[in-house]
Biopython code that builds the backbone (N, CA, C, O; Angstrom):
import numpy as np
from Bio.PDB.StructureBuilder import StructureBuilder

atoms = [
    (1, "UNK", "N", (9.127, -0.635, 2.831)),
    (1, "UNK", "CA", (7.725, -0.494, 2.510)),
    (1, "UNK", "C", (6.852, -0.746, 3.743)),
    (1, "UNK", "O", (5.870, -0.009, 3.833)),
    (2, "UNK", "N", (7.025, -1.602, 4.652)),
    (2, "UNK", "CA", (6.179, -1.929, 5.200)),
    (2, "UNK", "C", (6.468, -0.939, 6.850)),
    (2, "UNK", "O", (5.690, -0.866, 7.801)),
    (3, "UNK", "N", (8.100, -0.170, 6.676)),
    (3, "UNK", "CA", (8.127, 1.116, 7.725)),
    (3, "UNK", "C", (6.724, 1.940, 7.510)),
    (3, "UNK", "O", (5.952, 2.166, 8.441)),
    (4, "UNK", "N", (6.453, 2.440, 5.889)),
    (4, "UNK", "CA", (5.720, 3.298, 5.739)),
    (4, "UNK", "C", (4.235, 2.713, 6.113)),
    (4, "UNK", "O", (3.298, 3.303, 6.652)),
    (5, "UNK", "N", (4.311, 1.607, 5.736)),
    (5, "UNK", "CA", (2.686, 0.965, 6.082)),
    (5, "UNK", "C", (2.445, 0.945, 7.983)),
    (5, "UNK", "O", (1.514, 1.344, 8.683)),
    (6, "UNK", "N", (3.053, 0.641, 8.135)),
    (6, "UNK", "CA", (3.179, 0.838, 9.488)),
    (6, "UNK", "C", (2.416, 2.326, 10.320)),
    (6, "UNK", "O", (1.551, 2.517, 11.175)),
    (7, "UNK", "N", (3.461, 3.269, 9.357)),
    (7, "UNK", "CA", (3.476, 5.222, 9.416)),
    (7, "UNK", "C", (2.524, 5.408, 9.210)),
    (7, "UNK", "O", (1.977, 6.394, 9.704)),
    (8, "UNK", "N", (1.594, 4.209, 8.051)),
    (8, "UNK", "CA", (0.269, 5.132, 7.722)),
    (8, "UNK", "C", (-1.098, 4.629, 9.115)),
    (8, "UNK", "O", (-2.206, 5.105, 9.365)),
    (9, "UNK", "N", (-0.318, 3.502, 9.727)),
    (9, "UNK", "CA", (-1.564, 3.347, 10.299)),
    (9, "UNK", "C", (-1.030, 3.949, 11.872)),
    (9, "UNK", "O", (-1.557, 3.288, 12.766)),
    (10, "UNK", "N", (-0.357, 4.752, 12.257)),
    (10, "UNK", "CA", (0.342, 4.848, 13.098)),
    (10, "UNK", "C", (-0.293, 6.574, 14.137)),
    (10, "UNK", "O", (-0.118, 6.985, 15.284)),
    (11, "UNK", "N", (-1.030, 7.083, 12.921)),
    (11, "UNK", "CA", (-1.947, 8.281, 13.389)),
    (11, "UNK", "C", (-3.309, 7.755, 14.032)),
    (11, "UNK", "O", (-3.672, 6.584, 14.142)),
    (12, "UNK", "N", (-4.083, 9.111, 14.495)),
    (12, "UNK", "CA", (-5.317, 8.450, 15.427)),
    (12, "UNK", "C", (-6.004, 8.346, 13.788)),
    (12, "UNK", "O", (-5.622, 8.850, 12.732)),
    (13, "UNK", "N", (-7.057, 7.550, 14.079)),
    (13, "UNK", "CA", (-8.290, 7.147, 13.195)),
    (13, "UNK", "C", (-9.472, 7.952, 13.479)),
    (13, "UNK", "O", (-9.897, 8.179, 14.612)),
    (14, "UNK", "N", (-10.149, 8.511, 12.017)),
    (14, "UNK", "CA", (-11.137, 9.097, 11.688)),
    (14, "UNK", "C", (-12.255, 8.512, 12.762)),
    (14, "UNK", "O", (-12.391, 7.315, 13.019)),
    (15, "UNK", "N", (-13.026, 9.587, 13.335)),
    (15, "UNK", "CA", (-14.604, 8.597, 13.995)),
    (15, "UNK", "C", (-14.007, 7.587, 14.820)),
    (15, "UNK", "O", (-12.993, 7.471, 15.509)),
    (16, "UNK", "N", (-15.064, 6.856, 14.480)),
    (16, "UNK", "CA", (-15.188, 5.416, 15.094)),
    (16, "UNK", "C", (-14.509, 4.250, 14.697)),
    (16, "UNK", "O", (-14.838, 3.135, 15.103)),
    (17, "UNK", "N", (-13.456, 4.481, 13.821)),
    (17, "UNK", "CA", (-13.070, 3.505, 12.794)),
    (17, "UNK", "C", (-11.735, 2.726, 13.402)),
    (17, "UNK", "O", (-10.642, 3.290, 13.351)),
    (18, "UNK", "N", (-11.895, 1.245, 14.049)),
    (18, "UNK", "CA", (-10.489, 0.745, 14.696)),
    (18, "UNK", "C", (-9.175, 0.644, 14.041)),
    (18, "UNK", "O", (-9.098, 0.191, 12.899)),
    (19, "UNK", "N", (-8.311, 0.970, 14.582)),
    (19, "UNK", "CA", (-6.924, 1.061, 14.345)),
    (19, "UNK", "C", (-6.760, -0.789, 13.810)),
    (19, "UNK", "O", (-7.272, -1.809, 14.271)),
    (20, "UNK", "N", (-5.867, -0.569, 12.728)),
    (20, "UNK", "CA", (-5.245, -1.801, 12.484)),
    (20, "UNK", "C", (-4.202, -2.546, 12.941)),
    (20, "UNK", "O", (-3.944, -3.722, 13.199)),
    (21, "UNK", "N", (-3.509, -1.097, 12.963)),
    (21, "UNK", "CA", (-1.578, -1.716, 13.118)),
    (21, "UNK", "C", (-1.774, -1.883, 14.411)),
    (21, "UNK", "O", (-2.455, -1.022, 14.968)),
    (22, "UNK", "N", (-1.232, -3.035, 15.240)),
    (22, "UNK", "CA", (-1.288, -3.236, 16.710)),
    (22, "UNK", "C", (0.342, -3.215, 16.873)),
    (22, "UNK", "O", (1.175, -3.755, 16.145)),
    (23, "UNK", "N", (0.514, -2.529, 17.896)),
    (23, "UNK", "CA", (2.214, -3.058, 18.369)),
    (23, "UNK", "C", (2.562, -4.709, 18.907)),
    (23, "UNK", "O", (3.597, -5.338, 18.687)),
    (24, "UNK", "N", (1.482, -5.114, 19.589)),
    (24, "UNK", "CA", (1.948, -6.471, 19.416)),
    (24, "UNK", "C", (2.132, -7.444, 18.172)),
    (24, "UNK", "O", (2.687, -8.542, 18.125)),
    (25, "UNK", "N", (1.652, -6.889, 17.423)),
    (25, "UNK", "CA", (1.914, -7.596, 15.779)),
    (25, "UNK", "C", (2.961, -7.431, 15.218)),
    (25, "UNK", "O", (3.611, -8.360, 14.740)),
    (26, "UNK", "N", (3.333, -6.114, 15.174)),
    (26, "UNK", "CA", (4.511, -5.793, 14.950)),
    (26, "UNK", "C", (5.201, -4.682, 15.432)),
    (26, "UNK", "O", (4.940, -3.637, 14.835)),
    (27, "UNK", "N", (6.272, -4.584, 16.644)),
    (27, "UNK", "CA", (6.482, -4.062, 17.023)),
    (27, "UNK", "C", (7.937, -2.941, 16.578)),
    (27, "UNK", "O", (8.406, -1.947, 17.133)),
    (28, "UNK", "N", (8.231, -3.549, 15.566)),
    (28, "UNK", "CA", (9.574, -2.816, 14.645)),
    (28, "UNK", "C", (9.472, -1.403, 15.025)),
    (28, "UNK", "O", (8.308, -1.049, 15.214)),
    (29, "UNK", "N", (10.280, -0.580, 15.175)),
    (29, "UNK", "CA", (10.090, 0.601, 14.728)),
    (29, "UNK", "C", (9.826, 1.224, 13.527)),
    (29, "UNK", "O", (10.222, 0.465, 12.642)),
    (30, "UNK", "N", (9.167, 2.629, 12.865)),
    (30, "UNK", "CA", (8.525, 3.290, 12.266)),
    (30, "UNK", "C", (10.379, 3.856, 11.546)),
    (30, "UNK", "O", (11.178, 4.493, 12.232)),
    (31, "UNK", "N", (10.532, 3.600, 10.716)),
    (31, "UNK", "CA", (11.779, 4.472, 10.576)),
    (31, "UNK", "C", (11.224, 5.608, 9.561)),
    (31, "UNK", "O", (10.882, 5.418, 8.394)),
    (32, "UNK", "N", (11.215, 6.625, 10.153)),
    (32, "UNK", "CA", (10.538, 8.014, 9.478)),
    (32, "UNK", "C", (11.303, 8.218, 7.997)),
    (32, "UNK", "O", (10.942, 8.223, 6.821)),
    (33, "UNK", "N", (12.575, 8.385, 8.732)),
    (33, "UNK", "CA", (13.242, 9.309, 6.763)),
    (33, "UNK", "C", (12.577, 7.994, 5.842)),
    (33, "UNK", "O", (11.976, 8.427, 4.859)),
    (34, "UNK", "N", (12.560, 6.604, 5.943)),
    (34, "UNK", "CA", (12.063, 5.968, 4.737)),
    (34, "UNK", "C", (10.651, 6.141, 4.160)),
    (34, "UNK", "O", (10.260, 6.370, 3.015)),
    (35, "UNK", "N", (9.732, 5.876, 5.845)),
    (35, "UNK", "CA", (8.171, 6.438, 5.528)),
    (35, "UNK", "C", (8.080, 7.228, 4.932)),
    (35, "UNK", "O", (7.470, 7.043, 3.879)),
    (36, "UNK", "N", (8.726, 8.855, 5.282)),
    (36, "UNK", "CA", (8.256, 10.060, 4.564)),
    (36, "UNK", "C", (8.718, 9.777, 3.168)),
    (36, "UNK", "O", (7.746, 9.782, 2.412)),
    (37, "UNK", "N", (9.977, 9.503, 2.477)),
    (37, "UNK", "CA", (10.669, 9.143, 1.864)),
    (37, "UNK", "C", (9.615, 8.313, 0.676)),
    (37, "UNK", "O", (9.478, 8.651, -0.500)),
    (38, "UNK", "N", (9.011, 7.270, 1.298)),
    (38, "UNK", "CA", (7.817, 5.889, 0.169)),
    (38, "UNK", "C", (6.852, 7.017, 0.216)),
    (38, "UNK", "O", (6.252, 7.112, -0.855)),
    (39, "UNK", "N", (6.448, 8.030, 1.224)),
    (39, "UNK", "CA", (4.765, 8.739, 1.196)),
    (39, "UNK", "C", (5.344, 9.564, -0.087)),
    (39, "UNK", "O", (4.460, 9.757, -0.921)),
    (40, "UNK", "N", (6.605, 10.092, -0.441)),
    (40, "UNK", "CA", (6.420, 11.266, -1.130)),
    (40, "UNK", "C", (6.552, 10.640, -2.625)),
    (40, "UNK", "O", (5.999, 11.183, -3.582)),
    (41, "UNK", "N", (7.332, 9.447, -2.753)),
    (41, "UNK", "CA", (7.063, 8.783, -4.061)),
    (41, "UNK", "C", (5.552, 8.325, -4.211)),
    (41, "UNK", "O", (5.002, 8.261, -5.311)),
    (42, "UNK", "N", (5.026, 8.061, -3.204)),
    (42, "UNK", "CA", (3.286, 6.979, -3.375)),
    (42, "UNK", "C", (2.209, 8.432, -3.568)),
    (42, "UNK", "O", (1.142, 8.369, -4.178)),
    (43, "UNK", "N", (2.746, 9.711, -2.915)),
    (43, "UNK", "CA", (1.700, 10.389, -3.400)),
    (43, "UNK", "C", (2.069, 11.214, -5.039)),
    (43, "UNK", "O", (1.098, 11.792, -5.528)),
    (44, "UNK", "N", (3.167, 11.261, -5.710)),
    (44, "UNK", "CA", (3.253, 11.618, -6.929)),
    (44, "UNK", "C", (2.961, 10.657, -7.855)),
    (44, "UNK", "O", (3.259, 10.940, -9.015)),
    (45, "UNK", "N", (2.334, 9.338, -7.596)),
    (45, "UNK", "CA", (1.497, 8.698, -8.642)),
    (45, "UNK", "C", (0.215, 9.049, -8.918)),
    (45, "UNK", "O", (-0.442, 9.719, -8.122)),
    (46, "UNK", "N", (-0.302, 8.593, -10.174)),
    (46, "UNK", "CA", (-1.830, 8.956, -10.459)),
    (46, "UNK", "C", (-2.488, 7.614, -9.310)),
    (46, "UNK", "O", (-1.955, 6.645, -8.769)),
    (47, "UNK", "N", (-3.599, 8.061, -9.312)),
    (47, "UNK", "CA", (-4.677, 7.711, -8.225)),
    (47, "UNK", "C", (-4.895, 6.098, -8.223)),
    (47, "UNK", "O", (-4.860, 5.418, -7.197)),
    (48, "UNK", "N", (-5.123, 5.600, -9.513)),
    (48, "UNK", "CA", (-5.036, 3.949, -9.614)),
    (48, "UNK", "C", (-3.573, 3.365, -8.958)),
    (48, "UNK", "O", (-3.426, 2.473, -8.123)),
    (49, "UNK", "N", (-2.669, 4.099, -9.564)),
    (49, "UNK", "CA", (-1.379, 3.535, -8.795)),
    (49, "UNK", "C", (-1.420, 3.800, -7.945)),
    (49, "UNK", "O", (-0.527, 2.986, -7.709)),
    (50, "UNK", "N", (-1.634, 4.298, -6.857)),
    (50, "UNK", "CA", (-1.189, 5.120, -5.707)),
    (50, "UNK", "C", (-2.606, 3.475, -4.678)),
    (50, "UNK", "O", (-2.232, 2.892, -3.660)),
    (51, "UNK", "N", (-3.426, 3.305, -5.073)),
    (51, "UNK", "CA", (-4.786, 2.000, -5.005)),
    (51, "UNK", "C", (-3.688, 0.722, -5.160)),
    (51, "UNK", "O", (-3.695, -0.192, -4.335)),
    (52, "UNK", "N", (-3.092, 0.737, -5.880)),
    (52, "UNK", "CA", (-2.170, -0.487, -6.068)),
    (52, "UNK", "C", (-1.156, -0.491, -4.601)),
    (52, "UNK", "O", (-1.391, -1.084, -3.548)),
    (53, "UNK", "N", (-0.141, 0.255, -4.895)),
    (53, "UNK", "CA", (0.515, 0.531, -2.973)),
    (53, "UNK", "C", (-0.148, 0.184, -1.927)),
    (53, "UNK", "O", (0.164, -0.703, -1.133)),
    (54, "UNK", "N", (-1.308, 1.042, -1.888)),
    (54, "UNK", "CA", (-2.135, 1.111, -0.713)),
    (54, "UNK", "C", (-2.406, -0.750, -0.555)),
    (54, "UNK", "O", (-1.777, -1.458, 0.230)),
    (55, "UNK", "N", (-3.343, -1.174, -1.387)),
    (55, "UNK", "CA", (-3.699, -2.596, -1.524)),
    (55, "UNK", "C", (-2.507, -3.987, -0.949)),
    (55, "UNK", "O", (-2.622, -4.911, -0.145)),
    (56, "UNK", "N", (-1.375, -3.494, -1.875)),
    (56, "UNK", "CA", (-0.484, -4.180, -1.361)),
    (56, "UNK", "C", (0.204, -3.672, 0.211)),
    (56, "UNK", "O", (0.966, -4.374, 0.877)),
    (57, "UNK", "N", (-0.045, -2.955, 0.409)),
    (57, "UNK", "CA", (0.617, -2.617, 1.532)),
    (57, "UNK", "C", (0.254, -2.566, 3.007)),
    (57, "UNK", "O", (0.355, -3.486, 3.818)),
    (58, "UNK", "N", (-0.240, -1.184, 3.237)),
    (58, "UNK", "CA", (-1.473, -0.627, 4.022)),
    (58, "UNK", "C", (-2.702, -1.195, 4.067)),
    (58, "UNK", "O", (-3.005, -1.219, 5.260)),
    (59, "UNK", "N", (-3.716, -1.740, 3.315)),
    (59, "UNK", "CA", (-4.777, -2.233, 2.937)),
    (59, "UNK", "C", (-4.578, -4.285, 2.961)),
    (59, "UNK", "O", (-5.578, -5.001, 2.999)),
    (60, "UNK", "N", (-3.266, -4.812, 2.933)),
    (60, "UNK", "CA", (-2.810, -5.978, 2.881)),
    (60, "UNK", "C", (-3.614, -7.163, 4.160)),
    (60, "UNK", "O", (-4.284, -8.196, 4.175)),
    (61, "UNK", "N", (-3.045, -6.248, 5.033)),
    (61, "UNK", "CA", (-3.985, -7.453, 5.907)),
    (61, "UNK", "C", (-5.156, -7.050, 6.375)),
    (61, "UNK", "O", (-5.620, -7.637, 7.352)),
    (62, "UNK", "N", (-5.869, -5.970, 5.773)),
    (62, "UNK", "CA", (-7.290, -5.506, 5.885)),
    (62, "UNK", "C", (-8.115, -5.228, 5.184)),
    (62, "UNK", "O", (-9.204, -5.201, 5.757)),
    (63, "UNK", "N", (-8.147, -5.001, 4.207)),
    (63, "UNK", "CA", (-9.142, -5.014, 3.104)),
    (63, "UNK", "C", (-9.219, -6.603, 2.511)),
    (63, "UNK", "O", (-10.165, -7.365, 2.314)),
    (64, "UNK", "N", (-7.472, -6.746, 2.291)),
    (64, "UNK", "CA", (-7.773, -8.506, 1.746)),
    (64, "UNK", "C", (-6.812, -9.458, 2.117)),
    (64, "UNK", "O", (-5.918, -10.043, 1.506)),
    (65, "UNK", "N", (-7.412, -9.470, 3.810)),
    (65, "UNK", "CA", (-6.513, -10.138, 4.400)),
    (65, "UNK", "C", (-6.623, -11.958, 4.447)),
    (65, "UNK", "O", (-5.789, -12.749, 4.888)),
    (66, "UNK", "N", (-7.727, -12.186, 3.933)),
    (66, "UNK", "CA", (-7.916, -13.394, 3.861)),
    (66, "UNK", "C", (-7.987, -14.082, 2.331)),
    (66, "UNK", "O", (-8.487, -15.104, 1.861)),
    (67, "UNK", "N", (-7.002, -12.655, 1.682)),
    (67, "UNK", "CA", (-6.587, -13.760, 0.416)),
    (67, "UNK", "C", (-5.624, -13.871, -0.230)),
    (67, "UNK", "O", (-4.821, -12.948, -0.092)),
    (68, "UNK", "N", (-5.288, -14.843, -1.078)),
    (68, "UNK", "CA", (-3.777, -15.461, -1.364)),
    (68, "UNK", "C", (-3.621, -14.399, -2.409)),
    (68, "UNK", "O", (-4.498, -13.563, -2.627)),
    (69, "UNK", "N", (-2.423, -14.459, -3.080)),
    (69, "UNK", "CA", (-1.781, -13.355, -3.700)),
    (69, "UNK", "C", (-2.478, -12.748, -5.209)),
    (69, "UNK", "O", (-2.392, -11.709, -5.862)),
    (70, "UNK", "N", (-3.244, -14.126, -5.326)),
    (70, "UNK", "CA", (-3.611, -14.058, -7.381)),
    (70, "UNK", "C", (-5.287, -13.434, -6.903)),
    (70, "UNK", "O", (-5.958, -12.853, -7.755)),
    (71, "UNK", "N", (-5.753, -13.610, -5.669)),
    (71, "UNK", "CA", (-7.044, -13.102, -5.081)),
    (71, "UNK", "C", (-7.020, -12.089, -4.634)),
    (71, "UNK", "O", (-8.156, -11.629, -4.744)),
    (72, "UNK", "N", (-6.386, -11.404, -4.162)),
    (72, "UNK", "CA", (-5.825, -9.971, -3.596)),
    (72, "UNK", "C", (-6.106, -9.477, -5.249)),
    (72, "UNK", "O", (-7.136, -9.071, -5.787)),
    (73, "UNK", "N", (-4.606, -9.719, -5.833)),
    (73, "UNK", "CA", (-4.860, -9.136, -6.885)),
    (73, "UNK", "C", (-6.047, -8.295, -7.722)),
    (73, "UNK", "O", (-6.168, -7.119, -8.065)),
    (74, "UNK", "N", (-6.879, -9.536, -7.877)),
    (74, "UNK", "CA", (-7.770, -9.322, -8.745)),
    (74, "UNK", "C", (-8.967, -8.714, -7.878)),
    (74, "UNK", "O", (-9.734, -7.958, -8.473)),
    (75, "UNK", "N", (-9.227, -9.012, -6.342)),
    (75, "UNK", "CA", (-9.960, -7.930, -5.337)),
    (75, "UNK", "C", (-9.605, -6.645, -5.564)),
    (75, "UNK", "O", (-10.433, -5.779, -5.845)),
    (76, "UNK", "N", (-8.261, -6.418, -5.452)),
    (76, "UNK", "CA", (-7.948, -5.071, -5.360)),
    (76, "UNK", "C", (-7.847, -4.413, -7.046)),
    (76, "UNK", "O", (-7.829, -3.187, -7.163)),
    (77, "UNK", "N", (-7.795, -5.155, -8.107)),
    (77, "UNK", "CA", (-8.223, -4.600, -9.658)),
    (77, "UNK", "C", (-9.660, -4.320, -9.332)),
    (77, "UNK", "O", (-9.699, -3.110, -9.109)),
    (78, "UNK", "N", (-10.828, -4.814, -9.194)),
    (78, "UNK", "CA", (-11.804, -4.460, -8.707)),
    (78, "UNK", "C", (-12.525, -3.540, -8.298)),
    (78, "UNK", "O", (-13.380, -2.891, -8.902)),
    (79, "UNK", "N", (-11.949, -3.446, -6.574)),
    (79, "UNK", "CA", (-11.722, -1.871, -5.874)),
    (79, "UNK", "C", (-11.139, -0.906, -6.699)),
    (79, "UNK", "O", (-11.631, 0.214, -6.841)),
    (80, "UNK", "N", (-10.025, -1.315, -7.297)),
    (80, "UNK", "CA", (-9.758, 0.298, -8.191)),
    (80, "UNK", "C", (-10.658, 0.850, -9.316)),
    (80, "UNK", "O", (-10.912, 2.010, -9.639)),
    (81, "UNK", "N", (-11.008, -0.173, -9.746)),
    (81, "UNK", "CA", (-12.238, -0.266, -10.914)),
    (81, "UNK", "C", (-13.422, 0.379, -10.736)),
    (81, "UNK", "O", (-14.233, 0.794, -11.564)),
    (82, "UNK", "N", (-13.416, 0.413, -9.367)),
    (82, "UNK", "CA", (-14.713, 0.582, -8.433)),
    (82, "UNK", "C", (-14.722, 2.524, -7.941)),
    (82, "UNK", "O", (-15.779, 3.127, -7.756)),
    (83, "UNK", "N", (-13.516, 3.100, -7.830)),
    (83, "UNK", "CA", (-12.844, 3.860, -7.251)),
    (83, "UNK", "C", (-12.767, 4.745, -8.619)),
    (83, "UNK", "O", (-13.442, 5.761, -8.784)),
    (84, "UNK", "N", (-11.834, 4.208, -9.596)),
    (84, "UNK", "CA", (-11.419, 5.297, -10.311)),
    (84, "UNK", "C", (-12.063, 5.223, -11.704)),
    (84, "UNK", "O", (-12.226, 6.280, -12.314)),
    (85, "UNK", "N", (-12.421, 4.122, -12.226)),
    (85, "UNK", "CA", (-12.565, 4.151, -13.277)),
    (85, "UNK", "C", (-12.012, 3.456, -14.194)),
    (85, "UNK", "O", (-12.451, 3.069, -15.277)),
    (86, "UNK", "N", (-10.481, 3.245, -13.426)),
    (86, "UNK", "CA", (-9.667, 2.213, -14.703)),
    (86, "UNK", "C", (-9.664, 1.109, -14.278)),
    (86, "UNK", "O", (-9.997, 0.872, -13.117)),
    (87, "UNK", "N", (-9.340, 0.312, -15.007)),
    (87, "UNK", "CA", (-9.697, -0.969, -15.239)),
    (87, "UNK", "C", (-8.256, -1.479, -15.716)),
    (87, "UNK", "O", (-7.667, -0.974, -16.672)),
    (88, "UNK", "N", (-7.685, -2.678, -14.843)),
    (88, "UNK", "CA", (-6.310, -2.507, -14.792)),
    (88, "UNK", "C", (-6.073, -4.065, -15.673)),
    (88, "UNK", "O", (-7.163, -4.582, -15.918)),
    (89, "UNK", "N", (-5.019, -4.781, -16.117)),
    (89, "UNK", "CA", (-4.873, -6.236, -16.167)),
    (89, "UNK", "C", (-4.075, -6.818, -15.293)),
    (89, "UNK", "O", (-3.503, -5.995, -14.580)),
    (90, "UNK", "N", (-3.835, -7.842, -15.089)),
    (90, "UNK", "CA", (-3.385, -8.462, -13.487)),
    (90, "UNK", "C", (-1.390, -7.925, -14.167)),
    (90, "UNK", "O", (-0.419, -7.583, -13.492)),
    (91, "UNK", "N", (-1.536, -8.096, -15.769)),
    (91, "UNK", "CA", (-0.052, -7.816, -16.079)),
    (91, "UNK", "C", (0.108, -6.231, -15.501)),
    (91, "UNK", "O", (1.071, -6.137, -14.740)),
    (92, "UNK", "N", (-0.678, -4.892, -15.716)),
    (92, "UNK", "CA", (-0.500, -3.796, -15.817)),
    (92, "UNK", "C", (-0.454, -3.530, -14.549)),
    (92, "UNK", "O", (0.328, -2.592, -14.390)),
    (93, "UNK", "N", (-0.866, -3.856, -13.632)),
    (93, "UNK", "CA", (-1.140, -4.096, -11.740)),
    (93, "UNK", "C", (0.106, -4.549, -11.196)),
    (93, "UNK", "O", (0.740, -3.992, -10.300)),
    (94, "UNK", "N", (0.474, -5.827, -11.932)),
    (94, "UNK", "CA", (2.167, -6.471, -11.295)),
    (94, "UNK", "C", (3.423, -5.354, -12.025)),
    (94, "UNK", "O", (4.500, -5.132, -11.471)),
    (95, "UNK", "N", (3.097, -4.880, -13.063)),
    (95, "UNK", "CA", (3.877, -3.581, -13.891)),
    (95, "UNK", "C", (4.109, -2.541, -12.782)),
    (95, "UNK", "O", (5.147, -2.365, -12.144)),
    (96, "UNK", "N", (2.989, -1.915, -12.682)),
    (96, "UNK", "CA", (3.120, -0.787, -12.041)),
    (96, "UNK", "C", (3.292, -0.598, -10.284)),
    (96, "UNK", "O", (3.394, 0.442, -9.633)),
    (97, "UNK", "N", (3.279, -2.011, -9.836)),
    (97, "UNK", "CA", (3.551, -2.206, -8.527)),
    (97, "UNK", "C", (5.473, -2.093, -8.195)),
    (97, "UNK", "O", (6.268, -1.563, -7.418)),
    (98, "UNK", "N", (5.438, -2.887, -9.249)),
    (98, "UNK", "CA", (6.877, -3.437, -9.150)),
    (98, "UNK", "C", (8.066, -2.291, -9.936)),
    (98, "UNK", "O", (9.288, -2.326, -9.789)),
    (99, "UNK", "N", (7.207, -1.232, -10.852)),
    (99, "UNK", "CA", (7.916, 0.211, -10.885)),
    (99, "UNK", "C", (8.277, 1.078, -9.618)),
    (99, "UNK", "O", (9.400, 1.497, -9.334)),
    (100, "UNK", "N", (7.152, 1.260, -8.936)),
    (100, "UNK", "CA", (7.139, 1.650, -7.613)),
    (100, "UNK", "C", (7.845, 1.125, -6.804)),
    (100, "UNK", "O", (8.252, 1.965, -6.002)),
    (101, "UNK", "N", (8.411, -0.435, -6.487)),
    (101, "UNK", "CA", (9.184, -0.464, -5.672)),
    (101, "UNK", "C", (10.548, -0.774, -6.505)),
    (101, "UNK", "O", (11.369, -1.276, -5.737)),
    (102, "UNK", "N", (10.947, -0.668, -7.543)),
    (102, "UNK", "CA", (11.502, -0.023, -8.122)),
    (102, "UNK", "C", (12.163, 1.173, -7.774)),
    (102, "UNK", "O", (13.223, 1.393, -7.189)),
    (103, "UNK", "N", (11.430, 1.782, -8.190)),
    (103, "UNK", "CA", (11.511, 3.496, -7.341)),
    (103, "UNK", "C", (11.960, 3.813, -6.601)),
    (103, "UNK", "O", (12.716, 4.779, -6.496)),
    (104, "UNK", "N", (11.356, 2.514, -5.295)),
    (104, "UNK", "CA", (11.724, 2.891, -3.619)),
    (104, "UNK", "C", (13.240, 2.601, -3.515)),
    (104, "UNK", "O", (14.188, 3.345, -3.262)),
    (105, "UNK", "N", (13.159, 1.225, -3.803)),
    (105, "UNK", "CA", (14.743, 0.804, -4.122)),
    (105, "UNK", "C", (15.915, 1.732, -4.236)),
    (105, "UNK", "O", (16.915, 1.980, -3.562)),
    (106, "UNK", "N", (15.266, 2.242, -5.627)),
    (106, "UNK", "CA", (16.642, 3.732, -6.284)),
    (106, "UNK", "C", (16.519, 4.670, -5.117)),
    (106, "UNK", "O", (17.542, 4.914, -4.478)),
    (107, "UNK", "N", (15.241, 5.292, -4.724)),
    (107, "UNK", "CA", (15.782, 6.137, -3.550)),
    (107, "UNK", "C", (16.239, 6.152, -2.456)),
    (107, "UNK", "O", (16.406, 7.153, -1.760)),
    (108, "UNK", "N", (16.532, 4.860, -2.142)),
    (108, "UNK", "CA", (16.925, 4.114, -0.932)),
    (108, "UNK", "C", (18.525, 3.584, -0.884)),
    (108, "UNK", "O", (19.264, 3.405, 0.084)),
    (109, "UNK", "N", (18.736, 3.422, -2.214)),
    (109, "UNK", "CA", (19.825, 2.438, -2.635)),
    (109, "UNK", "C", (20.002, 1.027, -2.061)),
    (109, "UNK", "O", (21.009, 0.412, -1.707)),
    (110, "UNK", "N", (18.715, 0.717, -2.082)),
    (110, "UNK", "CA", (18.680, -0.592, -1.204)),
    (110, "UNK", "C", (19.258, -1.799, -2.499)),
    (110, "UNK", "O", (19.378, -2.993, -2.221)),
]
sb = StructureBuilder()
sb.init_structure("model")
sb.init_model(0)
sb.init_chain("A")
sb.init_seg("    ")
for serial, (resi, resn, name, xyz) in enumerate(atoms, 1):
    if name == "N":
        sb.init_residue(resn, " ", resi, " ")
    sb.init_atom(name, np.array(xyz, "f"), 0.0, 1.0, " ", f" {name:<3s}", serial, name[0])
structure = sb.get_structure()
């Protein structure tokens, strides 16, 4: 998961907008077949799920990087709330996160 989070911040940035991922932070390599691999499961979810990934992932130490796990949470129920329309419960959020890596798992055989 966090190859692909990496992948997503790994292109140039829109405008003016600073890059997150620094190589001195983490310098791992990008392992592509998994990135492409999590992008093609994360983009065949509907749009709230797909807000859940992002949040936990990509969005983790930047949108809500200064909060503990039950605060994230409920920031990022929020933002999706804010975004799509649905309105999630912290149970239906830990559900559908943990399908997804789920998911990744089976296609990985990790």
């Amino acid at each position: 998961m966090w190859s692909w989070a990496r992948w997503c911040w790994s292109g140039e940035t829109p405008g003016n907008l600073l890059r997150y991922y620094a190589d001195e932070i983490d310098a791992r390599p990008i392992v592509m077949e998994h990135a492409h691999g999590v992008d093609a499961l994360h983009r065949a979810l509907p749009h709230h799920e797909r807000m859940i990934v992002i949040a936990e992932y990509p969005q983790r130490n930047v949108r809500f990087w200064d909060l503990e796990h039950d605060d994230r949470r409920s920031a990022a129920r929020r933002w999706i709330s804010s975004v799509t329309g649905v309105s999630l419960t912290d149970h239906q959020y830990r559900l559908y996160l943990g399908l997804f890596l789920d998911s990744v798992k089976r296609r990985f055989r990790l």
